[in-house]
Backbone bond lengths (Angstrom), bond angles and torsions (degrees), N, CA, C in turn:
res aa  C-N    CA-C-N  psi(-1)  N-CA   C-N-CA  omega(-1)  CA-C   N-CA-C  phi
1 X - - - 1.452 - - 1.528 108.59 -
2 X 0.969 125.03 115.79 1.760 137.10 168.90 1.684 107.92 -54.81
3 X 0.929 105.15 133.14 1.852 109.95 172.65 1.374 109.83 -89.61
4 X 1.207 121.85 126.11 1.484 111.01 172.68 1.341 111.91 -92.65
5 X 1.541 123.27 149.82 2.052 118.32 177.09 1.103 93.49 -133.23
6 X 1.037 138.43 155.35 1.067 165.97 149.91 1.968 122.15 -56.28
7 X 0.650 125.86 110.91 1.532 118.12 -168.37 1.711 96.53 -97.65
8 X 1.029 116.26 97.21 1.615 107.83 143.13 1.530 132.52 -58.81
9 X 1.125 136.56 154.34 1.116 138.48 -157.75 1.506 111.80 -144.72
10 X 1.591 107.27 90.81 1.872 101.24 177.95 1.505 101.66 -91.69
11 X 1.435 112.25 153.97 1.445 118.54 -179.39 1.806 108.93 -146.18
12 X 1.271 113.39 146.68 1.355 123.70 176.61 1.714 110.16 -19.53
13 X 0.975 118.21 170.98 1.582 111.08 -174.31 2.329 89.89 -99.13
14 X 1.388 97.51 136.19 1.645 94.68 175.82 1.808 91.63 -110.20
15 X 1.047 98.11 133.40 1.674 119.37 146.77 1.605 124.10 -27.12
16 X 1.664 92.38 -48.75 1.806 109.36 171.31 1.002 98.42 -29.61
17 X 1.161 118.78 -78.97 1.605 138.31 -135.52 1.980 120.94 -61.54
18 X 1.442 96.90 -6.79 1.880 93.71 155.64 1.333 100.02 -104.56
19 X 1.435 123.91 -3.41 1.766 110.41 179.52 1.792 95.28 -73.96
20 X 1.664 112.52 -51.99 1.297 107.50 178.08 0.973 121.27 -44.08
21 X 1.546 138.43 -53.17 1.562 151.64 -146.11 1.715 85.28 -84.20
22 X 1.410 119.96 -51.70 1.912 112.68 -173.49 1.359 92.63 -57.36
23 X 1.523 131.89 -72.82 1.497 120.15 -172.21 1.741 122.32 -33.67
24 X 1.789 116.64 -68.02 1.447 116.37 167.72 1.574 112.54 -31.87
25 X 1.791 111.45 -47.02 1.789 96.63 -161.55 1.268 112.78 -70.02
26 X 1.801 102.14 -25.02 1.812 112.55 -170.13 1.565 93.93 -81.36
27 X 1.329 159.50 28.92 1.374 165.58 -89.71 1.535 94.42 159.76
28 X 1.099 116.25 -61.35 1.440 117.22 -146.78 1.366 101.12 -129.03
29 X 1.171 117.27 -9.26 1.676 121.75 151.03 1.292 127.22 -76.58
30 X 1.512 116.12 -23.44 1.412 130.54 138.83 1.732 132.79 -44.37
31 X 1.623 91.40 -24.28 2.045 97.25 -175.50 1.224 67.55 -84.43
32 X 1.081 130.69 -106.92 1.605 166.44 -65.67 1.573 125.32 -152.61
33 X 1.247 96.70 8.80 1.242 114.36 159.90 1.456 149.85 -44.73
34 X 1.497 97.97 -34.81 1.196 117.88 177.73 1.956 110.64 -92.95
35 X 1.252 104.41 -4.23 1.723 108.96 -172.78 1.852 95.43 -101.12
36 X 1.420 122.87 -20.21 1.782 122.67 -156.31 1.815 85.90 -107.03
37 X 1.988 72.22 170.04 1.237 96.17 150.86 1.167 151.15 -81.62
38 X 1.741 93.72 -64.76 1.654 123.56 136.95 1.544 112.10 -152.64
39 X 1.603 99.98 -161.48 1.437 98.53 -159.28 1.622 95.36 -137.43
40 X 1.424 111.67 106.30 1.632 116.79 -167.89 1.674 101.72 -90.75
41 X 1.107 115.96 147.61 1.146 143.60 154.60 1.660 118.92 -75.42
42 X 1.777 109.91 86.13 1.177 117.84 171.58 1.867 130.33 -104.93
43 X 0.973 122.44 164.35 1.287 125.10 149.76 1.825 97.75 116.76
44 X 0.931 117.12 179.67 1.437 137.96 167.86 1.532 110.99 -29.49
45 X 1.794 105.98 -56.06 1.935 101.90 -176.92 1.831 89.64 -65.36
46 X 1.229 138.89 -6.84 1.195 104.48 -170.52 1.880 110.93 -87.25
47 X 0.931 115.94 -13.91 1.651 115.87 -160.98 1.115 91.60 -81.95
48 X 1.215 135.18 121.29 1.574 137.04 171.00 1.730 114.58 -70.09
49 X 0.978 112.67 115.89 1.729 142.97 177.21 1.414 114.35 93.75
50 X 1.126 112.98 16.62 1.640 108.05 171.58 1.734 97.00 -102.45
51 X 1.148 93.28 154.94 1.500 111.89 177.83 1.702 117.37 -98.74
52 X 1.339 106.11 146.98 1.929 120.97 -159.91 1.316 109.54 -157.99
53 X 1.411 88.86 179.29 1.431 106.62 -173.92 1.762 111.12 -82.25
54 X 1.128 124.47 107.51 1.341 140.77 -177.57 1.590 103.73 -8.93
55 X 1.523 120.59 -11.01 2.280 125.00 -153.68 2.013 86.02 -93.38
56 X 0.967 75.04 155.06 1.664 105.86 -171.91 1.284 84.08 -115.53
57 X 1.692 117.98 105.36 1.494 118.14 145.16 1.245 128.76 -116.27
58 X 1.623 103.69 163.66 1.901 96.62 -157.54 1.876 83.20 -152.25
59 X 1.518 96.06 172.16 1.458 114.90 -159.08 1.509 88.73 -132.88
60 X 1.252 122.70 126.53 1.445 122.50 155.44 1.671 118.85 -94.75
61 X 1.494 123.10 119.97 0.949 82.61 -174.47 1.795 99.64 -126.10
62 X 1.412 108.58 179.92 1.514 98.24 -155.95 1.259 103.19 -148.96
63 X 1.024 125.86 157.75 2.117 121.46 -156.72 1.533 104.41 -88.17
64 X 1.458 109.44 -28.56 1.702 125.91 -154.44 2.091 108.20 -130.06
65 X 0.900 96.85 75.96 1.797 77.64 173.48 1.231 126.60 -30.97
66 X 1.410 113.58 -18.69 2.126 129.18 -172.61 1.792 80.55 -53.53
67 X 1.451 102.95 -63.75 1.819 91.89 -157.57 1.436 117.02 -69.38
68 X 1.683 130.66 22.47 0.956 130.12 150.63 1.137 128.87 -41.69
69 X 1.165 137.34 -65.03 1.645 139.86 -165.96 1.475 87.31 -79.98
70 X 0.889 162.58 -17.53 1.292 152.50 126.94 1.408 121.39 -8.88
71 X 1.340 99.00 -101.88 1.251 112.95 172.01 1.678 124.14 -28.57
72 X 1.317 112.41 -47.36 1.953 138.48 162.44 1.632 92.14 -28.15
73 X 1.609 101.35 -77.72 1.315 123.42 -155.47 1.847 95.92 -67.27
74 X 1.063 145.77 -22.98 1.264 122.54 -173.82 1.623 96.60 -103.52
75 X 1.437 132.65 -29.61 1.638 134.92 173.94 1.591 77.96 -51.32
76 X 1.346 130.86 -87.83 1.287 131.61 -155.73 1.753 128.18 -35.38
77 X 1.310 104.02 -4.94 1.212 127.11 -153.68 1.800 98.02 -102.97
78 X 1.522 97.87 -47.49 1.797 114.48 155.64 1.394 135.44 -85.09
79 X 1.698 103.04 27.49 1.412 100.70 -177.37 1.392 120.43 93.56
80 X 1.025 112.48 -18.88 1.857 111.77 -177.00 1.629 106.66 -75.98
81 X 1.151 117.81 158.29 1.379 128.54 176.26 1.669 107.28 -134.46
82 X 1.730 87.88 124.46 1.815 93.67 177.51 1.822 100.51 -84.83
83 X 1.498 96.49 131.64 1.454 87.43 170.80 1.741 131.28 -128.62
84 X 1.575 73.92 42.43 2.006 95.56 -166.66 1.492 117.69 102.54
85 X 1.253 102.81 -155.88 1.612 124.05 161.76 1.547 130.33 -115.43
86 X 1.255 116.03 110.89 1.388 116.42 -179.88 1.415 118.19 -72.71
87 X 1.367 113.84 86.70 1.620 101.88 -150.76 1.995 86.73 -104.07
């Protein structure tokens, strides 16, 4: 039986990567805009000159959990998929 692994992939830190995160938030500040607060730029691509994993992560954050299933239901509407909590 062959093992499969997974290869992660860290790479130099790119500059890109707050041009990407401004495009996604201006993206998705367009759904859902009207339910948030704002939309932070987290994780590893955010610290400028450290090096990461190529993923663009971001935090929505929102005053009221009520407009959760909201928010779900109109991302879902553009293709996004809720897939729980990675707790």
């Amino acid at each position: 039986m062959t093992e499969t692994r997974r290869v992660i992939e860290v790479v130099p830190y790119n500059p890109e990567w707050e041009t990407e995160f401004e495009r996604i938030k201006k993206m998705i500040w367009g759904y859902i805009g009207d339910y948030i607060v704002t939309i932070e730029h987290v994780g590893s691509t955010s610290v400028e000159g450290l090096s990461a994993k190529p993923i663009i992560d971001l935090d929505v954050v929102m005053e009221s959990y009520d407009v959760f299933p909201e928010i779900v239901q109109r991302l879902g509407e553009h293709g996004y998929e809720h897939e729980g909590n990675f707790v």
